[in-house]
PDB file of N, CA, C and O in Angstrom:
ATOM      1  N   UNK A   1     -28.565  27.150  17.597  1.00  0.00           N
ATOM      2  CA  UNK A   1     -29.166  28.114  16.693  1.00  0.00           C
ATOM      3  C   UNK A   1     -30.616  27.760  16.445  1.00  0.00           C
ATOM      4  O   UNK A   1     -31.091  26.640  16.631  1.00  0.00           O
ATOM      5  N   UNK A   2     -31.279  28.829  16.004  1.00  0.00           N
ATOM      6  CA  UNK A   2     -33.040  28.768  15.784  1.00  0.00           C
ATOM      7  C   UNK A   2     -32.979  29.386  14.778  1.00  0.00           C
ATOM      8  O   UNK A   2     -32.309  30.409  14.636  1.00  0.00           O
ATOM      9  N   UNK A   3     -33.805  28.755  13.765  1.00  0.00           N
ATOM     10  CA  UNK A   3     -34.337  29.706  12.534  1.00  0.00           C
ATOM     11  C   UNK A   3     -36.092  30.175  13.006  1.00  0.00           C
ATOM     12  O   UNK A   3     -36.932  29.583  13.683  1.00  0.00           O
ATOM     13  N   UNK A   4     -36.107  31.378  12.346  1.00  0.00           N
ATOM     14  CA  UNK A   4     -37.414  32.208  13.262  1.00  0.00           C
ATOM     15  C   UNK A   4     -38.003  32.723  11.355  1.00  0.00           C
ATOM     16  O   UNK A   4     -37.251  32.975  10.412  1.00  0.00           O
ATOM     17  N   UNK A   5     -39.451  32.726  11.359  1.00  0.00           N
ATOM     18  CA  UNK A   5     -39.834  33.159  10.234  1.00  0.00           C
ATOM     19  C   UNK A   5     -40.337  34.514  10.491  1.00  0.00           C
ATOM     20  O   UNK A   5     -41.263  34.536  11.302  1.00  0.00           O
ATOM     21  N   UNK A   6     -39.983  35.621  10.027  1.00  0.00           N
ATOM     22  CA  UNK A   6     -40.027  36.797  10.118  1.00  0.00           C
ATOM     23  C   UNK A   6     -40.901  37.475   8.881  1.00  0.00           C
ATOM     24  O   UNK A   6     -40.627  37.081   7.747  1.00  0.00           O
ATOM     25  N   UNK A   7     -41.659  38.206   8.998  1.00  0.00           N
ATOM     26  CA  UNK A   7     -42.429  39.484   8.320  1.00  0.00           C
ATOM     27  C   UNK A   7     -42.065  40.737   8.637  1.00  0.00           C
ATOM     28  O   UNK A   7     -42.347  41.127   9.770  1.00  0.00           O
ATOM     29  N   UNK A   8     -41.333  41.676   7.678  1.00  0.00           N
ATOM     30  CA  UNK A   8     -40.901  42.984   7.878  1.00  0.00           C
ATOM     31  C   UNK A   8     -41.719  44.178   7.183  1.00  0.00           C
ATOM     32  O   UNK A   8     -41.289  44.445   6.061  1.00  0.00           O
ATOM     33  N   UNK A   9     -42.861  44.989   7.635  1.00  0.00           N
ATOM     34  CA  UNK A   9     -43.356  45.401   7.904  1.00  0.00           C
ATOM     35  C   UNK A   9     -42.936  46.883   7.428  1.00  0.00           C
ATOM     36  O   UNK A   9     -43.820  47.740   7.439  1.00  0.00           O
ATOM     37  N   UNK A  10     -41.596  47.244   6.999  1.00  0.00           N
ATOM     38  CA  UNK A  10     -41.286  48.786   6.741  1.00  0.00           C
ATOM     39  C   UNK A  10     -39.765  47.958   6.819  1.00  0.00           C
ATOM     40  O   UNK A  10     -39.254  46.896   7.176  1.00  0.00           O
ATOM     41  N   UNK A  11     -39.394  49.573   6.070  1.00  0.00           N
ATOM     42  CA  UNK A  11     -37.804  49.435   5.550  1.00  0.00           C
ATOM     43  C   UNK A  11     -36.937  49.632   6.397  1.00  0.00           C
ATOM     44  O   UNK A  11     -35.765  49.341   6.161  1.00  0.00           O
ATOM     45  N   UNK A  12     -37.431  50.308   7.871  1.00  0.00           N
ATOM     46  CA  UNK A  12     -36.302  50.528   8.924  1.00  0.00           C
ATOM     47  C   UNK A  12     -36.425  49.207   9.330  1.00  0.00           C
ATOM     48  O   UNK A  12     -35.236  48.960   9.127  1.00  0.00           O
ATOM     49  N   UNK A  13     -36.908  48.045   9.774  1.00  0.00           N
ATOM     50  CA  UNK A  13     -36.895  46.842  10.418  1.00  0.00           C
ATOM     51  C   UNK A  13     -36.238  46.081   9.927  1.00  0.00           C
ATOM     52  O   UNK A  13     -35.526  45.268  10.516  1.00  0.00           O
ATOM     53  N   UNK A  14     -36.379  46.226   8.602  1.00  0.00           N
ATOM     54  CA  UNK A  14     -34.878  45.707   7.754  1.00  0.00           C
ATOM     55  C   UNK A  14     -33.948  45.910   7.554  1.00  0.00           C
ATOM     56  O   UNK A  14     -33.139  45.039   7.232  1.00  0.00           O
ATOM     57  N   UNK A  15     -33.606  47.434   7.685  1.00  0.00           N
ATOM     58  CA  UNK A  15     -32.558  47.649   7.851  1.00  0.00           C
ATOM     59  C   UNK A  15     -31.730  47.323   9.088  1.00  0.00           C
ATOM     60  O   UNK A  15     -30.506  47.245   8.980  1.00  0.00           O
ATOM     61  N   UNK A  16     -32.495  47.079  10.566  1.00  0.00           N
ATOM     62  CA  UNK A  16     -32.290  46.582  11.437  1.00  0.00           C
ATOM     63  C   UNK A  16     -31.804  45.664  11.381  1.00  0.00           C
ATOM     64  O   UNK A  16     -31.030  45.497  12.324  1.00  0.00           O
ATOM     65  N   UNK A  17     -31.867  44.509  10.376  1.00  0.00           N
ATOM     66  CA  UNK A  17     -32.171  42.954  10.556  1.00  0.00           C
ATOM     67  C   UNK A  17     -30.636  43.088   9.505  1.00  0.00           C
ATOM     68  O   UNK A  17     -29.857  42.213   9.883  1.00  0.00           O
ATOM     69  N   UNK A  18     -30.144  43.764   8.556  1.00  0.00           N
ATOM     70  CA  UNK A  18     -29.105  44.404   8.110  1.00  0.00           C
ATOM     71  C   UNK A  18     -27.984  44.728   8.747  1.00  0.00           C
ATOM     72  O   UNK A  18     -26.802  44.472   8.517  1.00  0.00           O
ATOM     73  N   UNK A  19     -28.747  45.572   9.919  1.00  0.00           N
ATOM     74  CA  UNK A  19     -27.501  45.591  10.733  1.00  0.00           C
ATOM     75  C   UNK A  19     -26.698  44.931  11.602  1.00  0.00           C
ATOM     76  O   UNK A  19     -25.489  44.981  11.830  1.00  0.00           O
ATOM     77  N   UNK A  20     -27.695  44.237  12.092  1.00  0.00           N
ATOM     78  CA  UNK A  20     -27.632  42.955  12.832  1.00  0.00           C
ATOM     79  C   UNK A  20     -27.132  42.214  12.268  1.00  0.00           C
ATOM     80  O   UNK A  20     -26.135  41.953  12.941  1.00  0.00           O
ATOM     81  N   UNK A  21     -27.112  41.140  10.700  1.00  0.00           N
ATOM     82  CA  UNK A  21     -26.462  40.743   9.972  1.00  0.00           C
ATOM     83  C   UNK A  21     -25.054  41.154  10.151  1.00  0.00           C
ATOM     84  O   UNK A  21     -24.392  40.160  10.450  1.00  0.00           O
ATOM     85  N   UNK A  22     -24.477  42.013  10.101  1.00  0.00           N
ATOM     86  CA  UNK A  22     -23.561  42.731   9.318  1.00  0.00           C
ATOM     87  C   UNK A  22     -22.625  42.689  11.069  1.00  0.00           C
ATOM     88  O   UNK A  22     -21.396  42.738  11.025  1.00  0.00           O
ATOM     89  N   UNK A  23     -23.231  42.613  12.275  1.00  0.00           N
ATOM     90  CA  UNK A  23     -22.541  42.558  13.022  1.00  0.00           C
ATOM     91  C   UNK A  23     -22.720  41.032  13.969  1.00  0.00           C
ATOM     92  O   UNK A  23     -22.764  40.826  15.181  1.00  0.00           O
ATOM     93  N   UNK A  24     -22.815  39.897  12.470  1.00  0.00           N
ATOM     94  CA  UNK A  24     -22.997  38.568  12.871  1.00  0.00           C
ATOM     95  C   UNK A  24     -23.463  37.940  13.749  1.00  0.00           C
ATOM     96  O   UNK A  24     -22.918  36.933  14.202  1.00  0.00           O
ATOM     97  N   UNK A  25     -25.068  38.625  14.353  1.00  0.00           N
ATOM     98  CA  UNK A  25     -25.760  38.097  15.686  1.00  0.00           C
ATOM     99  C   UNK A  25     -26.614  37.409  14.558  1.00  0.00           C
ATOM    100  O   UNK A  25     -26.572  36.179  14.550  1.00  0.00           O
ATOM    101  N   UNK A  26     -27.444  38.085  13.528  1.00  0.00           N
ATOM    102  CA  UNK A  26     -28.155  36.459  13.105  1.00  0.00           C
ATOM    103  C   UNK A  26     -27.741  36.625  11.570  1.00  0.00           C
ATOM    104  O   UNK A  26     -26.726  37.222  11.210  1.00  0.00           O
ATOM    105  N   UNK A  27     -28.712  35.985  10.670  1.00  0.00           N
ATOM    106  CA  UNK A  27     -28.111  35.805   9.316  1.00  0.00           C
ATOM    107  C   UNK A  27     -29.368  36.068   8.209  1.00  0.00           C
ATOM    108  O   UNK A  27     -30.380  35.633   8.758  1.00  0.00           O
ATOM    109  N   UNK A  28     -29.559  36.365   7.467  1.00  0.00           N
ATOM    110  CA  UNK A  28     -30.526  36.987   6.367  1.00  0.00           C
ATOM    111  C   UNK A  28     -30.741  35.369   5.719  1.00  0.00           C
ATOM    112  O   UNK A  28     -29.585  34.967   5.849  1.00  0.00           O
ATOM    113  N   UNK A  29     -31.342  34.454   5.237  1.00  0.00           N
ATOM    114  CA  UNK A  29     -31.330  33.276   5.033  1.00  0.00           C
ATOM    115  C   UNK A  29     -31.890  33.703   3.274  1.00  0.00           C
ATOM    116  O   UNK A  29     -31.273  33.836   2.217  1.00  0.00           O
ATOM    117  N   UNK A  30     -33.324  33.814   3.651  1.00  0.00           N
ATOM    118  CA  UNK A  30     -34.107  33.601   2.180  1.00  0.00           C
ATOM    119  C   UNK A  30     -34.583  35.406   2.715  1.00  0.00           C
ATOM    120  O   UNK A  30     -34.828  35.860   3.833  1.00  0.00           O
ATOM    121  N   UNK A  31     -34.553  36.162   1.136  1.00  0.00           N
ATOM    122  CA  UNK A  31     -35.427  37.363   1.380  1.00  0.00           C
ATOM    123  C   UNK A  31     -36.435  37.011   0.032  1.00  0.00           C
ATOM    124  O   UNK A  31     -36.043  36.611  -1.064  1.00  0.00           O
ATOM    125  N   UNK A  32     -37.707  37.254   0.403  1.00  0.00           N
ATOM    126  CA  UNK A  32     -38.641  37.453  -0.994  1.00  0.00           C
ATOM    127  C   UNK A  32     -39.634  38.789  -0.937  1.00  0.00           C
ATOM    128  O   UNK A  32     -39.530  39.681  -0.095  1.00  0.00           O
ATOM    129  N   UNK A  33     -40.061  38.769  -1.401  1.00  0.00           N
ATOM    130  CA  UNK A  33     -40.970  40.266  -1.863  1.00  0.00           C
ATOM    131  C   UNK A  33     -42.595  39.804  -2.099  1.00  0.00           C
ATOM    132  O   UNK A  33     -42.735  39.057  -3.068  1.00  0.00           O
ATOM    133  N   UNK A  34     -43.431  40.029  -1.600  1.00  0.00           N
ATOM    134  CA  UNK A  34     -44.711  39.700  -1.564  1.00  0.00           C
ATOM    135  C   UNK A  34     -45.506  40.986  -2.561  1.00  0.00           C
ATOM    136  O   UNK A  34     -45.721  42.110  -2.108  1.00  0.00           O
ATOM    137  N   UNK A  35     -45.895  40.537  -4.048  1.00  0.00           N
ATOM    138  CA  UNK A  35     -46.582  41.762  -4.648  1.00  0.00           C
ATOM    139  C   UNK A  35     -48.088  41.009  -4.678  1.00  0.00           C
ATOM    140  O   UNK A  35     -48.725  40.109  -4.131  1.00  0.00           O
ATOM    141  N   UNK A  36     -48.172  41.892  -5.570  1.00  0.00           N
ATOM    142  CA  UNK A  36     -49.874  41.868  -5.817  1.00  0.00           C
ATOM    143  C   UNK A  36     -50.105  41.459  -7.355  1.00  0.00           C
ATOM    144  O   UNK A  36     -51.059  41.762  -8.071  1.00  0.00           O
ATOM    145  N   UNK A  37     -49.099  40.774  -7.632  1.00  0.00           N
ATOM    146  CA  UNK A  37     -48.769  40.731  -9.393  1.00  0.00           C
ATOM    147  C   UNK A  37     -50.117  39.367  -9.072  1.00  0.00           C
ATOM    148  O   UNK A  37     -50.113  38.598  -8.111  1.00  0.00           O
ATOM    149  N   UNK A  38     -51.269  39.420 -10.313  1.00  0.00           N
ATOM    150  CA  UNK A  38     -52.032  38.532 -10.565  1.00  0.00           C
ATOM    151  C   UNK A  38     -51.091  37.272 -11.759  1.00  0.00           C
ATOM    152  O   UNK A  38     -50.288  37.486 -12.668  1.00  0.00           O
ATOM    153  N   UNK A  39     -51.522  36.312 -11.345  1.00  0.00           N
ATOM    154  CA  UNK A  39     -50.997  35.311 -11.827  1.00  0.00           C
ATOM    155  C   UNK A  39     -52.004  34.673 -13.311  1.00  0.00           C
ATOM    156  O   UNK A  39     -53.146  34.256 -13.504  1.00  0.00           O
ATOM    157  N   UNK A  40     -50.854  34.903 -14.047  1.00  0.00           N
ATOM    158  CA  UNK A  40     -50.921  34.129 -15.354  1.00  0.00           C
ATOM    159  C   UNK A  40     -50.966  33.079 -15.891  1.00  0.00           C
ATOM    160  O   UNK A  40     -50.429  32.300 -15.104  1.00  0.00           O
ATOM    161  N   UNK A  41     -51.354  32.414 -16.979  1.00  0.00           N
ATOM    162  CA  UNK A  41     -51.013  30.693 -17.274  1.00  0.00           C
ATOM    163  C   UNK A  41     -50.117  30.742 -17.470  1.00  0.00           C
ATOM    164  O   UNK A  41     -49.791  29.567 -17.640  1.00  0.00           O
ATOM    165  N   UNK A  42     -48.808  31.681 -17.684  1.00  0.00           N
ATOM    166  CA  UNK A  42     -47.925  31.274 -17.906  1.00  0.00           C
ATOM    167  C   UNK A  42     -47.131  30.911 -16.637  1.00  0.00           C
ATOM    168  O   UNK A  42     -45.935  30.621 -16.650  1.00  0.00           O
ATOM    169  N   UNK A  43     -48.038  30.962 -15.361  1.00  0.00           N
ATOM    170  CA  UNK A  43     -46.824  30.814 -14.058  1.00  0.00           C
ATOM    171  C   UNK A  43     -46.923  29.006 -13.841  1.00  0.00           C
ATOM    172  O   UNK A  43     -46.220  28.242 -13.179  1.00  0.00           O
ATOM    173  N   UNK A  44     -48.153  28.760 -14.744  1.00  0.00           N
ATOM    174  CA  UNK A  44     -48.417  27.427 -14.291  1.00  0.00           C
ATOM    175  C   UNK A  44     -48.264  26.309 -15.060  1.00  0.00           C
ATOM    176  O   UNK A  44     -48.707  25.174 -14.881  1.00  0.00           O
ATOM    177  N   UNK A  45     -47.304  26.945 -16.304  1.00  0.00           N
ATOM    178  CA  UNK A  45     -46.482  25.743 -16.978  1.00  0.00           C
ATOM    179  C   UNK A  45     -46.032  25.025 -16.068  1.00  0.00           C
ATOM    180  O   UNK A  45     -45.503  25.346 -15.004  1.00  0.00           O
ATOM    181  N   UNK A  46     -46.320  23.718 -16.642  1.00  0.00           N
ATOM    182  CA  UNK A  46     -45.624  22.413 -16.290  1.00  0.00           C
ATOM    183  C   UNK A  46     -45.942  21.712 -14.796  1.00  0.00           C
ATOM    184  O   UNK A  46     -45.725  20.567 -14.401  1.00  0.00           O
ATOM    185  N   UNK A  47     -46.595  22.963 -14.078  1.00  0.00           N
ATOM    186  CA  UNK A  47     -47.471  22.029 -13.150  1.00  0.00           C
ATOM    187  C   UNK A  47     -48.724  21.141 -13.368  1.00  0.00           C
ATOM    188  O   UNK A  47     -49.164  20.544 -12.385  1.00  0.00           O
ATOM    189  N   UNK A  48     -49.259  21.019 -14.418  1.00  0.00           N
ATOM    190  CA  UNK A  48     -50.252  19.728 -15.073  1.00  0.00           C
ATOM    191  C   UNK A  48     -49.744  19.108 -15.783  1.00  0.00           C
ATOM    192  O   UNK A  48     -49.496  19.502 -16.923  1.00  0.00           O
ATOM    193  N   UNK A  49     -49.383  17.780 -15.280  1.00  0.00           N
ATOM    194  CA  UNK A  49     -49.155  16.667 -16.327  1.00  0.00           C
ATOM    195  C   UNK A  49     -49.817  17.087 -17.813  1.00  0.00           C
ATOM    196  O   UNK A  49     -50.888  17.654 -18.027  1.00  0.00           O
ATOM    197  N   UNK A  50     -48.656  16.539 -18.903  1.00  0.00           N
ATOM    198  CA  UNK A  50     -49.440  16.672 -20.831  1.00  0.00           C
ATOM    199  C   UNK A  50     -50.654  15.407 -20.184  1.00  0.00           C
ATOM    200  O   UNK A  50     -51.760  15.589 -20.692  1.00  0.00           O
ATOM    201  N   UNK A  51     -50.637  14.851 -19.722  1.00  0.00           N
ATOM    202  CA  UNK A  51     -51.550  13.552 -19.877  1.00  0.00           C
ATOM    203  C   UNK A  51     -53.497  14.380 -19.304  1.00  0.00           C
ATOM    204  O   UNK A  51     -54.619  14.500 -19.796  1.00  0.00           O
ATOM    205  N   UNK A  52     -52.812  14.697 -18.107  1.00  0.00           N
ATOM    206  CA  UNK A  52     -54.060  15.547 -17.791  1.00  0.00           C
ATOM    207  C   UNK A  52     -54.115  16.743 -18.189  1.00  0.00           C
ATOM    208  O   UNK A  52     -55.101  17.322 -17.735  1.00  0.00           O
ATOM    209  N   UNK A  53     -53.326  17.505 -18.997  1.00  0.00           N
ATOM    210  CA  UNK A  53     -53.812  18.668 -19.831  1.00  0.00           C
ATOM    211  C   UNK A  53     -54.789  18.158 -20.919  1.00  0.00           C
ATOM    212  O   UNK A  53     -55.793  18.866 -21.006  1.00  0.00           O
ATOM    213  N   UNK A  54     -54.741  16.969 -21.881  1.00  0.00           N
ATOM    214  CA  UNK A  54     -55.188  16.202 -22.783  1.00  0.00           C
ATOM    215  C   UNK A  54     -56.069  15.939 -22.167  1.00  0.00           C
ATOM    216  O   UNK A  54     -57.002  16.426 -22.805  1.00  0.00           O
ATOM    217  N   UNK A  55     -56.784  15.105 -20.625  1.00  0.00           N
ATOM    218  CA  UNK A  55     -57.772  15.220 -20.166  1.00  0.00           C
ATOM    219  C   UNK A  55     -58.732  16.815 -20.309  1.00  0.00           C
ATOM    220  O   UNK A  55     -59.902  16.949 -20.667  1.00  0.00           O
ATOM    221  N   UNK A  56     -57.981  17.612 -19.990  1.00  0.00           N
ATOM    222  CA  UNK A  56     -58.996  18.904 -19.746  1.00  0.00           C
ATOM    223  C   UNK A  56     -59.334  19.399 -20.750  1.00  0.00           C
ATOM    224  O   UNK A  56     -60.368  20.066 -20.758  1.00  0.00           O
ATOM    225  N   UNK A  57     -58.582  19.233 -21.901  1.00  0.00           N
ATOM    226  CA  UNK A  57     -58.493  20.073 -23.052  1.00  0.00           C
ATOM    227  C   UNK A  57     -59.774  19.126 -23.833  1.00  0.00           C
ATOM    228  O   UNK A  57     -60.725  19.853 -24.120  1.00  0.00           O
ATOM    229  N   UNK A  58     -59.950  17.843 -24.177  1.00  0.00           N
ATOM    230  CA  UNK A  58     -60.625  16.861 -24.251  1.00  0.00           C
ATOM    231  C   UNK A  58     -62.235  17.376 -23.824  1.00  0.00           C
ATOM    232  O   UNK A  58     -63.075  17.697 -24.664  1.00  0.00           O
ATOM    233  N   UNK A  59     -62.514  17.377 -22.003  1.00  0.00           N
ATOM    234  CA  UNK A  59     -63.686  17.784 -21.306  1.00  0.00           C
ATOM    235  C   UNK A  59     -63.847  19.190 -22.053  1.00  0.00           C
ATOM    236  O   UNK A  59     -64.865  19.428 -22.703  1.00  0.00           O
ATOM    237  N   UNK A  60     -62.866  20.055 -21.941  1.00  0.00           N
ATOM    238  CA  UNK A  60     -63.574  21.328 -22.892  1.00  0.00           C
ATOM    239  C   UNK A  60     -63.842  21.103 -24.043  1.00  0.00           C
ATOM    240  O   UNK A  60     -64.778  21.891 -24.182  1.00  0.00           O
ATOM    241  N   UNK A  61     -63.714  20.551 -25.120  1.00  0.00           N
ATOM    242  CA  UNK A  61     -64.335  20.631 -26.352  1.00  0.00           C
ATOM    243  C   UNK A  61     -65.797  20.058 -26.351  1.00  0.00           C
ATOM    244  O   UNK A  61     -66.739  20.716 -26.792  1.00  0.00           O
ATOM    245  N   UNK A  62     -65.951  18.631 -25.762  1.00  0.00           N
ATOM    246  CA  UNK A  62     -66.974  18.100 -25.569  1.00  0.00           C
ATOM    247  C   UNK A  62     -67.547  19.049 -24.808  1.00  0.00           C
ATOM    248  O   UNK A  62     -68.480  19.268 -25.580  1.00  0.00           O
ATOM    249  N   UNK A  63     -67.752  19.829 -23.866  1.00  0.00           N
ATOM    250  CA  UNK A  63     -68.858  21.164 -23.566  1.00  0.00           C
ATOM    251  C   UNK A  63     -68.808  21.770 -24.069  1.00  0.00           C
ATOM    252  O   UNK A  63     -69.871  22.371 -24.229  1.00  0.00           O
ATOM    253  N   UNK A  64     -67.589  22.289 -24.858  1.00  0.00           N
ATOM    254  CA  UNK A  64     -68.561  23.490 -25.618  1.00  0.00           C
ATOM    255  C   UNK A  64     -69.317  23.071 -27.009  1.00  0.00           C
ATOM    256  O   UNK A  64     -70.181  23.740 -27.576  1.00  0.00           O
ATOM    257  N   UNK A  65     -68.775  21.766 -27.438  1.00  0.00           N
ATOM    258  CA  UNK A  65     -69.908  21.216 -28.179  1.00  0.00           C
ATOM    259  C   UNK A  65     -71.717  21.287 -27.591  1.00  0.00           C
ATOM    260  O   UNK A  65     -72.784  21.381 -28.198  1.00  0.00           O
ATOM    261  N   UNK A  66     -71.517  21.232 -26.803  1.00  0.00           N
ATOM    262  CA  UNK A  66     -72.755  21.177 -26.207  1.00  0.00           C
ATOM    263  C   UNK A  66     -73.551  22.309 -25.642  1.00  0.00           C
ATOM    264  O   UNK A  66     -74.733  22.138 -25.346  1.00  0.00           O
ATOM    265  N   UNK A  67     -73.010  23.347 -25.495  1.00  0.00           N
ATOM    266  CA  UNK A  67     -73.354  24.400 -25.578  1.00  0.00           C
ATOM    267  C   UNK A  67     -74.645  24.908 -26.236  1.00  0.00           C
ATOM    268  O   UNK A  67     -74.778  24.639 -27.429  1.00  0.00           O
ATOM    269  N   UNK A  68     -75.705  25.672 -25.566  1.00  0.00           N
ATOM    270  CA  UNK A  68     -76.916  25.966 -26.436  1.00  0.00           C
ATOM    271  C   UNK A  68     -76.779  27.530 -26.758  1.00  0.00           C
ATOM    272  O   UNK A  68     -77.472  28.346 -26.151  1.00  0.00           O
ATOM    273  N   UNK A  69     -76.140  27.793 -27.435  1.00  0.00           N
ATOM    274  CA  UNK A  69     -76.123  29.033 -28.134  1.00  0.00           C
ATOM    275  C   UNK A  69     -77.163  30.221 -27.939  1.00  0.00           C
ATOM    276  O   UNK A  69     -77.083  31.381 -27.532  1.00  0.00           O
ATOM    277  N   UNK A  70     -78.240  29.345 -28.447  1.00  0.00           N
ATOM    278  CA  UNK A  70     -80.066  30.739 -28.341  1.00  0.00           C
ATOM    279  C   UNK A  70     -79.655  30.567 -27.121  1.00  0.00           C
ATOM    280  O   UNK A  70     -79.892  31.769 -26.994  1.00  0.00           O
ATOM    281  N   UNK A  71     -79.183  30.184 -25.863  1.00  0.00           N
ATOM    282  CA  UNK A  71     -79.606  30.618 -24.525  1.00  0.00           C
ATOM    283  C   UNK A  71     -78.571  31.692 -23.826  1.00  0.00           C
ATOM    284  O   UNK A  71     -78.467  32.107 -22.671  1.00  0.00           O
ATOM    285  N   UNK A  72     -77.858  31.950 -25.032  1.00  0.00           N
ATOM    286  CA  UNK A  72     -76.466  33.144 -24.636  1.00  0.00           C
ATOM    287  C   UNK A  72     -77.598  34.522 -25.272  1.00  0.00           C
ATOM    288  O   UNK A  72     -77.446  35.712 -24.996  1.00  0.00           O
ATOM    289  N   UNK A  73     -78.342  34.132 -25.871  1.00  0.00           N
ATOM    290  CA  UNK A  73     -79.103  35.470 -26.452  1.00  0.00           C
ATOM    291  C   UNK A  73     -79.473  36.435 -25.212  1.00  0.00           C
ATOM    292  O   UNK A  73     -80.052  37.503 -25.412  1.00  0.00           O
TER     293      UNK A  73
END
């Protein structure tokens, strides 16, 4: 057996790949859906360590302390 990474392109090719399934020549493994949804902070909980969130959160205050205000005029 070979696993093959596939892109389906329209709904008849899948349904193909359906039918084929269904008459046990290959097998549907993983299906996912590719959108256009923009990504949120909320997708990226818990991929930064608290230790280096406390780093970043830290570097931002100290700049915007520093910040020159009259030059936002």
């Amino acid at each position: 057996m070979e696993t093959v990474l596939l892109q389906i392109n329209n709904n008849k090719a899948y349904q193909l790949l359906k039918d084929l399934e269904d008459l046990n020549i290959v097998k549907v493994l993983k299906k996912t859906v590719l959108t256009d949804k923009k990504k949120s902070a909320h997708d990226f909980i818990g991929l930064i360590s608290k230790s280096d969130m406390e780093l970043i959160d830290k570097a931002i205050e100290e700049d915007c302390e520093n910040i020159d205000l009259d030059g936002w005029k």
